[in-house]
C-alpha positions as CSV (number, residue, x, y, z in Angstrom):
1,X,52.3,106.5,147.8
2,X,51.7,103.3,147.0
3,X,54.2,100.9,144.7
4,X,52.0,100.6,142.0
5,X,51.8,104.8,141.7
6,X,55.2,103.6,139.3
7,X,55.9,102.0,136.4
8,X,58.5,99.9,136.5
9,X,61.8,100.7,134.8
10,X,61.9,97.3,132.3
11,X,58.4,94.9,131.9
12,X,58.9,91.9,132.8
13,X,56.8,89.0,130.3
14,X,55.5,86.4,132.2
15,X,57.1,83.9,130.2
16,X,60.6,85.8,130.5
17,X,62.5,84.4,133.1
18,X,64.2,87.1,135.8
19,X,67.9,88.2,134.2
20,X,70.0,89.6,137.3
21,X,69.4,92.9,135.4
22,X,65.4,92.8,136.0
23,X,65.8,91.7,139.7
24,X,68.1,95.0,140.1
25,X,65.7,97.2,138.5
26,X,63.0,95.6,140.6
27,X,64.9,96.3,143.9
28,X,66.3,99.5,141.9
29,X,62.0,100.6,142.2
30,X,61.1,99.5,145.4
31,X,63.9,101.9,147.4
32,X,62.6,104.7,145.2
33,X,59.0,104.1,146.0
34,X,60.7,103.5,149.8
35,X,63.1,106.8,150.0
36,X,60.2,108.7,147.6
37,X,57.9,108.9,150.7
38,X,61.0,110.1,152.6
39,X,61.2,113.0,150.4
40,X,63.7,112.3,148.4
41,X,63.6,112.9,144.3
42,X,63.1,110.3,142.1
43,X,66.2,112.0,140.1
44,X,69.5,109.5,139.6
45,X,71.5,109.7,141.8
46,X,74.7,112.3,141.4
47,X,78.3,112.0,143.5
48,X,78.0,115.1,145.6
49,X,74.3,114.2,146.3
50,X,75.2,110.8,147.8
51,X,77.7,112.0,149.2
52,X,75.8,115.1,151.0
53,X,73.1,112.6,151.7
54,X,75.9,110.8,154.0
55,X,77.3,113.4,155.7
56,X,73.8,114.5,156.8
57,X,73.1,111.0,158.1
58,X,76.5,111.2,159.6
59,X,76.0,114.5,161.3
60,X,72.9,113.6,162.6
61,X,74.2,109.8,164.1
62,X,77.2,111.8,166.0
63,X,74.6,114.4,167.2
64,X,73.0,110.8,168.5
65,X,76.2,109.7,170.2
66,X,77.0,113.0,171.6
67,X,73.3,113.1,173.4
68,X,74.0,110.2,174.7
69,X,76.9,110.7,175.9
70,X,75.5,113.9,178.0
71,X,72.6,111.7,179.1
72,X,75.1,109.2,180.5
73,X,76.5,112.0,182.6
74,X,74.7,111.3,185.8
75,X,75.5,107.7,185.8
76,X,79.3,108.6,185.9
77,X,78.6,111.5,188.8
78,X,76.9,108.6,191.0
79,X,80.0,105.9,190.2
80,X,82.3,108.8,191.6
81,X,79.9,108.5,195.1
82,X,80.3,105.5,195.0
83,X,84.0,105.2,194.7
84,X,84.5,107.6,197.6
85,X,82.0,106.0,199.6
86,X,83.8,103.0,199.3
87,X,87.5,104.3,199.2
88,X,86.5,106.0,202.4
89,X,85.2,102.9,204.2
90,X,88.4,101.0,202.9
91,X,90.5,103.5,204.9
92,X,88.5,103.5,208.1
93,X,88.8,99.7,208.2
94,X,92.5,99.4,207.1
95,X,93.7,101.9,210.3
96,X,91.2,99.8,212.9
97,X,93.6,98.7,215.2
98,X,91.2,96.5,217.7
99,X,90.3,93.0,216.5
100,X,86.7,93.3,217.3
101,X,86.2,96.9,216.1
102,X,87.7,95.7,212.9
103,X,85.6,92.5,212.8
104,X,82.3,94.8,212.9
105,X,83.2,97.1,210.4
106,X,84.2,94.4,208.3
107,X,80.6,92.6,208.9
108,X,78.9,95.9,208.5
109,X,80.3,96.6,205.0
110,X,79.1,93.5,203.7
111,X,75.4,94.1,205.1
């Protein structure tokens, strides 16, 4: 649909110049037109519609989050290697009692 499918609410002379009340109505038609190819009615707007309207958006952005969140799960299974790998290699090089033995752990850790 196209902006032009619409009349607007108030016409606008060319000569009139734009009232805070014309540019409203203006933006007023263009999220129509904008949420009218979303599929939502052109009716006014009620309470319980707004506010159903948000809680669907709501639902849908935690739905988001919580996806995420599960995606993210694999990240936080390899930082747990990781931390074991290295809590591990900590202990083996704290209970080194020989000098050199020590010195090539130590050197081996870092490369």
């Amino acid at each position: 649909m196209m902006a032009t499918d619409f009349p607007d609410r108030r016409e606008v002379e060319p000569d009139q110049a734009l009232t805070c009340v014309s540019v409203m109505d203006s933006i007023l038609d263009q999220v129509t037109v904008y949420q009218l190819g979303r599929g939502v009615p052109r009716e006014n707007y009620s309470y319980m519609t707004l506010m159903s309207a948000m809680m669907t958006m709501v639902g849908r952005a935690v739905h988001a989050v919580f996806s995420l969140v599960l995606a993210l799960a694999p990240i936080t299974e390899i930082a747990l290697h990781v931390l074991r790998f290295t809590l591990e290699k900590f202990s083996e090089i704290s209970r080194t009692q020989s000098k050199q033995e020590l010195s090539i752990k130590v050197c081996s850790w870092y490369f």
